[in-house]
BADREN-877992 format. One record per residue: residue in three letters; x, y, z of N, C-alpha, C, O in turn. Coordinates in steps of 0.1 Angstrom, whole numbers, plus 5000, padded with zeros to 4 digits. Layout:
ALAXYZXYZXYZXYZ...
***
This chain:
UNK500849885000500050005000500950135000500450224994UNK502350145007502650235006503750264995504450374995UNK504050154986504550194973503450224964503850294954UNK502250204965501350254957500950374957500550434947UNK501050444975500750564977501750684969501350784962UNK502950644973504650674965504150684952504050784946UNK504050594949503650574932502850714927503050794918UNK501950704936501150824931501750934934501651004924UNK502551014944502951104947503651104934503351184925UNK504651014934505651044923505451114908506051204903UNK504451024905503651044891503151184893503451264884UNK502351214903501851324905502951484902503051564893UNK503551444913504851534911505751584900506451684899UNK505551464893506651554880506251644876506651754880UNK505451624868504451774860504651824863505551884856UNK504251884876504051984882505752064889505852164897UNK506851984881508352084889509052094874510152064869UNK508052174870509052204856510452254861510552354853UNK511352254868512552294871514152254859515052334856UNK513852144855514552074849514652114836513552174835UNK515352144823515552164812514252094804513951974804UNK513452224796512452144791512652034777511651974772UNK513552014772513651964765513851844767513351784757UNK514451764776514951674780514151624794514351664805UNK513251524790512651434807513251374813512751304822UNK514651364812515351214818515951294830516151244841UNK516251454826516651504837515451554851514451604846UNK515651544865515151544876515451674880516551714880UNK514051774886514351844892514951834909514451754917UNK516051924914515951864930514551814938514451744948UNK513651864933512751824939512051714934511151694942UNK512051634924511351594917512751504918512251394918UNK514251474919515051394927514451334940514351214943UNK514251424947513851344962512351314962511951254972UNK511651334953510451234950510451094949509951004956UNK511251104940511350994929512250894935512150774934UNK513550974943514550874951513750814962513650684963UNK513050894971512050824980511150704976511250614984UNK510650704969510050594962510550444955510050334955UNK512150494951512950384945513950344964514750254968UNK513350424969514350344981513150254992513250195002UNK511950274982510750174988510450034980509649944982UNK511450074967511649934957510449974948509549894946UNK510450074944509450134933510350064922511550054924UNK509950034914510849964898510550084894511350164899UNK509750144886509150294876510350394882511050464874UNK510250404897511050514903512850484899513750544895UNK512550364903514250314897514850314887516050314884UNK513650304877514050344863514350434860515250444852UNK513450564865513350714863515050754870515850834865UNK515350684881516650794884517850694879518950744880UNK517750554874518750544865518650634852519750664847UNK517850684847517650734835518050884835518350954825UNK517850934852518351084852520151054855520851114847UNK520550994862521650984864522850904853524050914854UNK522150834844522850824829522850944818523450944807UNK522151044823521751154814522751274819523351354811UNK522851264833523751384838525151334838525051204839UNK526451364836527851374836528151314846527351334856UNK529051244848529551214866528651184874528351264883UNK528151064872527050984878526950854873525850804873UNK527950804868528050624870527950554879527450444878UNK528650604892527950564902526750514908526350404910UNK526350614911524350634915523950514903523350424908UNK524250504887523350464877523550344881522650264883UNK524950314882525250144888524450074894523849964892UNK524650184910523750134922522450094918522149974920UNK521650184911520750184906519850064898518750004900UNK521150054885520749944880520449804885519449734883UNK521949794895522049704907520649674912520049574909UNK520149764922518549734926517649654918517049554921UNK517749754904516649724897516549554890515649504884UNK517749514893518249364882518049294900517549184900UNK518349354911517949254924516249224922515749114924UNK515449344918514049314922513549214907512449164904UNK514649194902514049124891513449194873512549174864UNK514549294875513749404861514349304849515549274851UNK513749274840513949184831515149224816515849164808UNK514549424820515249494813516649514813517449524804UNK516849504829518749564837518949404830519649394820UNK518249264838519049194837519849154823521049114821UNK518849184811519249174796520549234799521649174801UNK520249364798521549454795522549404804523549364799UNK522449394815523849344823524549204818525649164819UNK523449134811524148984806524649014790525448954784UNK524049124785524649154774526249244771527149244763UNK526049324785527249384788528049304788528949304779UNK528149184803529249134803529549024793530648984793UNK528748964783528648914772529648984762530648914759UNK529549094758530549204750531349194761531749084758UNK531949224771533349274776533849104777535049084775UNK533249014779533848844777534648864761535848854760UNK534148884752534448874742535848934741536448864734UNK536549034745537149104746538049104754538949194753UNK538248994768538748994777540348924777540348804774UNK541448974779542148964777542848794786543548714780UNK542448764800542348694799541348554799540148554798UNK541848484801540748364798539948334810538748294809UNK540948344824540248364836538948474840537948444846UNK539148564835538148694830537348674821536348744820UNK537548554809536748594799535148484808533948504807UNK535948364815534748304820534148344825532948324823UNK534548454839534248504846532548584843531348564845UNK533448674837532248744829531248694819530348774815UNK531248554813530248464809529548394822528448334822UNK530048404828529548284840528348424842527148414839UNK528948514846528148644848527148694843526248744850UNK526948684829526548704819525248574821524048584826UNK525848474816524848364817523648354827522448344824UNK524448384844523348414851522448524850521248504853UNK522848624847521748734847520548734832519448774831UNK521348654820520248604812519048494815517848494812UNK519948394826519148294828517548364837516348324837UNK518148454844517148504854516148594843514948574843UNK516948704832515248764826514548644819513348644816UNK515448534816514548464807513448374815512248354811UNK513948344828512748314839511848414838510648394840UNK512348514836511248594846510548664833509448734834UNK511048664823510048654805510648544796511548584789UNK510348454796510248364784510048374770509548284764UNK510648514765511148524755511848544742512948574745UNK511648534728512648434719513848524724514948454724UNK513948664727515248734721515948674733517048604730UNK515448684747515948654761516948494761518048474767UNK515848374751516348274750517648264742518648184744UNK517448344731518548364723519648404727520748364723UNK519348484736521148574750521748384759522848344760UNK520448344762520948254769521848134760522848094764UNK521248094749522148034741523448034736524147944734UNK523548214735524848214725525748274738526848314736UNK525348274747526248274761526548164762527748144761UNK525748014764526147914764527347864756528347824761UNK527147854740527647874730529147914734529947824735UNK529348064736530748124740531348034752532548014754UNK530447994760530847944774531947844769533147844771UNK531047724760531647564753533147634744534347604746UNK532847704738533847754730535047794742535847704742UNK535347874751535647924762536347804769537647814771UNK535747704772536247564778537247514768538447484772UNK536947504759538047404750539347494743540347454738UNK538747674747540147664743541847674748542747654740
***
């Protein structure tokens, strides 16, 4: 009940703080920051999205977006977990060594395996394959 109340505050709230650069939604007014952070620190997903979205938008804020994402792939966002298995998917490929390159498939694998649980599918199933795929390749060489 009381992320739903949040929920509404939050939604409510934006509109109404035009503070932020009008051209651009991703950025957060301070006020319309402590809305929206209050809400994602109640495990709002929408809210979590919103301030990964303002803090990948502003300069010097990889941090916060990290944390952020982090949360959002703990509560299960189907979206972080893609991209985090696709991330470490590309930096495997590239990893200089082989200890690293598993690592980060091992990594990879699990965070596909979980969106594909948690959506069933084809693109999801396809991440989990050609992770596998690299993994077999990875072993033998």
């Amino acid at each position: 009940m009381k992320s739903i109340l949040l929920s509404c505050v939050f939604l409510l709230a934006l509109p109404g703080c035009g503070e932020g650069p009008p051209t651009d939604d991703r950025y957060l007014s301070p006020r319309q920051l402590a809305v929206v952070t209050a809400a994602a620190k109640d495990d709002d997903l929408v809210a979590i999205k919103r301030l990964i979205a303002h803090y990948e938008a502003t300069p010097g804020n990889d941090v916060p977006a990290a944390r952020w994402r982090q949360r959002a792939r703990d509560l299960g966002d189907v979206q972080e977990l893609y991209y985090q298995a696709a991330s470490r998917f590309a930096s495997a490929r590239v990893a200089e060594s082989a200890e690293a390159r598993f690592r980060l498939l091992a990594d990879a694998q699990d965070a596909a395996k979980r969106a594909y649980e948690r959506e069933p599918v084809h693109a999801n199933l396809l991440l989990v394959e050609q992770i596998e795929r690299e993994m077999r390749t990875a072993l033998t060489e």
